[in-house]
C-alpha positions in Angstrom: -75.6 301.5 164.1 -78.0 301.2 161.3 -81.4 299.5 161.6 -81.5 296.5 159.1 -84.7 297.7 157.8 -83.1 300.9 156.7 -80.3 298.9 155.3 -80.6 298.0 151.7 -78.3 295.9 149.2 -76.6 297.6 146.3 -77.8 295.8 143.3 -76.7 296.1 139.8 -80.0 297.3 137.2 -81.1 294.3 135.5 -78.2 292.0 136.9 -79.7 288.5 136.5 -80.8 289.1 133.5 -78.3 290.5 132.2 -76.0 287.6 133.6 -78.6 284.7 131.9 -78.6 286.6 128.4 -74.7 286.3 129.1 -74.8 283.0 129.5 -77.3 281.9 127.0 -75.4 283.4 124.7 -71.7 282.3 125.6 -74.0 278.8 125.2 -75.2 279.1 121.8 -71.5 280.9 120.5 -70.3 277.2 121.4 -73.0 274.9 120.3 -72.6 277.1 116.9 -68.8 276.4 117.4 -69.2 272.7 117.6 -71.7 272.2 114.4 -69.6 274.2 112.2 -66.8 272.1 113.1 -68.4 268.9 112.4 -70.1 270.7 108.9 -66.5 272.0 107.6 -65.1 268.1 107.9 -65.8 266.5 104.3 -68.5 263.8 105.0 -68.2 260.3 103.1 -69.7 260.6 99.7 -70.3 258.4 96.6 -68.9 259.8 93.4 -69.0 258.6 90.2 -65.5 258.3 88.1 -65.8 256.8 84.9 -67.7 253.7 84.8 -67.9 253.0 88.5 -69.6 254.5 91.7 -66.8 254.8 94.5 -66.7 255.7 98.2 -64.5 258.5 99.0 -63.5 259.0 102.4 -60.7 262.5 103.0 -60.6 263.5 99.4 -59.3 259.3 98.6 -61.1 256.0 97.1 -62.0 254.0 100.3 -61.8 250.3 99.6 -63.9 247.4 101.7 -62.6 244.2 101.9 -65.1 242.2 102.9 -66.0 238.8 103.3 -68.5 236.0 105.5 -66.8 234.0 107.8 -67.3 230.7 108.0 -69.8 231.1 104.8 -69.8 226.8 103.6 -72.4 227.6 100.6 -70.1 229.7 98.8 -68.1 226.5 97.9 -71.0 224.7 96.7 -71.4 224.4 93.0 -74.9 223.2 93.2 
């Protein structure tokens, strides 16, 4: 039987680190990942065509239709 001072743990050469690098890196691959995703979807834009400005959302005009509800001055003529 051995003496557990003379025993001694195998250990791999730089291990830990090796296994954080690893890690940090698997970590940043798929934050890089998610941002590229979000950059190659066509944001919202304004573009001009013709005489008017016009929100296009995917590639297509977006219309608003918008309104106040229960606006009562919008009746009034004075």
């Amino acid at each position: 039987m051995q003496n557990l001072s003379e025993y001694k743990t195998r250990r791999i050469p730089g291990g830990r680190i090796h296994y954080n690098l690893l890690s940090l890196t698997m970590l940043i691959v798929f934050i890089l990942t998610i941002n590229m995703s979000a950059v190659l979807q066509k944001l919202p834009n304004l573009e001009k065509r013709g005489q008017a400005v016009q929100l296009v959302v995917d590639g297509k005009p977006f219309l608003v239709l918008g309104g106040e509800m229960y606006n009562l001055s919008s009746s009034n003529l004075v």
